[in-house]
N, C-alpha and C positions, 0 to 999 in steps of 0.2 A: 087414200094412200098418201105418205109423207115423200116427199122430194126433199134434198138433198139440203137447201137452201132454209128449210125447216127446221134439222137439225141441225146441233151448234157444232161448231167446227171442230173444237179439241175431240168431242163425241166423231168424228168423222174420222179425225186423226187417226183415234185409239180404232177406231175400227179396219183403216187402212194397214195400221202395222201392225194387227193381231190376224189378218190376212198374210202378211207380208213373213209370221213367227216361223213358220217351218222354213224357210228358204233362211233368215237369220239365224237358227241355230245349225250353232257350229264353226259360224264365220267369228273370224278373231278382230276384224275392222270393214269397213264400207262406208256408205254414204248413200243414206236413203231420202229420194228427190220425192216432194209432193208439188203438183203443181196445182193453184188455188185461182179458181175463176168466179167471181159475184158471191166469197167466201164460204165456197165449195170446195170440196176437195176433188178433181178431175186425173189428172193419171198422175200415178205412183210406182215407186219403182226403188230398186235396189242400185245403185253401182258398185262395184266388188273387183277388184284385182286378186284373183286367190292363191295367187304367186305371196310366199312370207320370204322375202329379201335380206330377214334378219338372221340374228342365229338358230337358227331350228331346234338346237337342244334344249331350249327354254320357251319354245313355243307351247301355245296353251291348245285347249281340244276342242276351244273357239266358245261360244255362247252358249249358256243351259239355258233352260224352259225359264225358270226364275229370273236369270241377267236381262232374257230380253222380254220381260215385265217390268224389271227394273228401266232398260232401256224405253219400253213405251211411256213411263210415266214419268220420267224425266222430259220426253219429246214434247208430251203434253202440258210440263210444267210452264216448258220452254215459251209456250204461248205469250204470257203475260207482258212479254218483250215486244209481241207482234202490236202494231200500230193501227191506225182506222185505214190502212188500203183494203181491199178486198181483193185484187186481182197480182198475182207473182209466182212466186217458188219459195218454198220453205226444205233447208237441204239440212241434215242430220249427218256429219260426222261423225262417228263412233270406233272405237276401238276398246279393244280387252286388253288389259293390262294390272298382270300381279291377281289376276284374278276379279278386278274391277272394271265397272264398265264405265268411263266418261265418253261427253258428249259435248259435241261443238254445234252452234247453231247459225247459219246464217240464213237471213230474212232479204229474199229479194220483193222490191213490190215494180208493178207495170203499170202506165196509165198510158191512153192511148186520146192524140190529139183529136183524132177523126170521131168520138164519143164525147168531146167538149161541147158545149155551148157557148158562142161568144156574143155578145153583144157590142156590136161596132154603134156610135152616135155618128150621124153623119158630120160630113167637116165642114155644112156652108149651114149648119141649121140657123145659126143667128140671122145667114140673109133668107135666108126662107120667109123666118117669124117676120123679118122686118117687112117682105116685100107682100105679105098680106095683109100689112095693115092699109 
């Protein structure tokens, strides 16, 4: 059996928001949160305000089957941007507009001190060395 860590991430991505496709169609914008741990994908999720604040008579009828394929493969493009962390949030702003779908990306990464290794030298080693000889 393959774990998580096996497969490659964009592959994990695409998998996350082709779960995520029913709940995105329809929506006209959101923000979809991946959070990535040892460059895995661990919980995901939509944020969605489905209040439209703007003019309603120009509103759209939100995302087709197609937009958000177009939408997943733009997320996954987005990758190429991502750096050597393994551990953060990767967040997908999207919105419909005129019938098109653009996408804002931002890349959080975490790194945790208590997962460090440090190598302290001690500060009398010269009288150490000196006082066995």
């Amino acid at each position: 059996m393959m774990t998580s860590s096996q497969i490659p991430l964009a592959r994990q991505i695409d998998v996350a928001l082709e779960k995520l496709g029913g709940e995105l169609k329809g929506m006209t914008a959101g923000t979809i949160v991946l959070q990535i741990r040892d460059d895995s994908v661990g919980r995901f999720g939509i944020r969605h305000l489905p209040v439209d604040c703007g003019d309603q008579s120009h509103s759209s009828a939100g995302l087709t089957a197609e937009q958000v394929l177009t939408l997943r493969r733009l997320a996954i493009g987005a990758l190429k941007h991502k750096s050597s962390w393994t551990h953060g949030e990767i967040s997908y702003d999207f919105v419909l507009k005129q019938d098109r779908v653009f996408v804002s990306v931002q890349f959080e990464s975490n790194y945790n001190m208590a997962n460090m290794m440090f190598r302290f030298s001690p500060k009398n080693r010269g009288r150490k060395e000196a006082s066995s000889e």
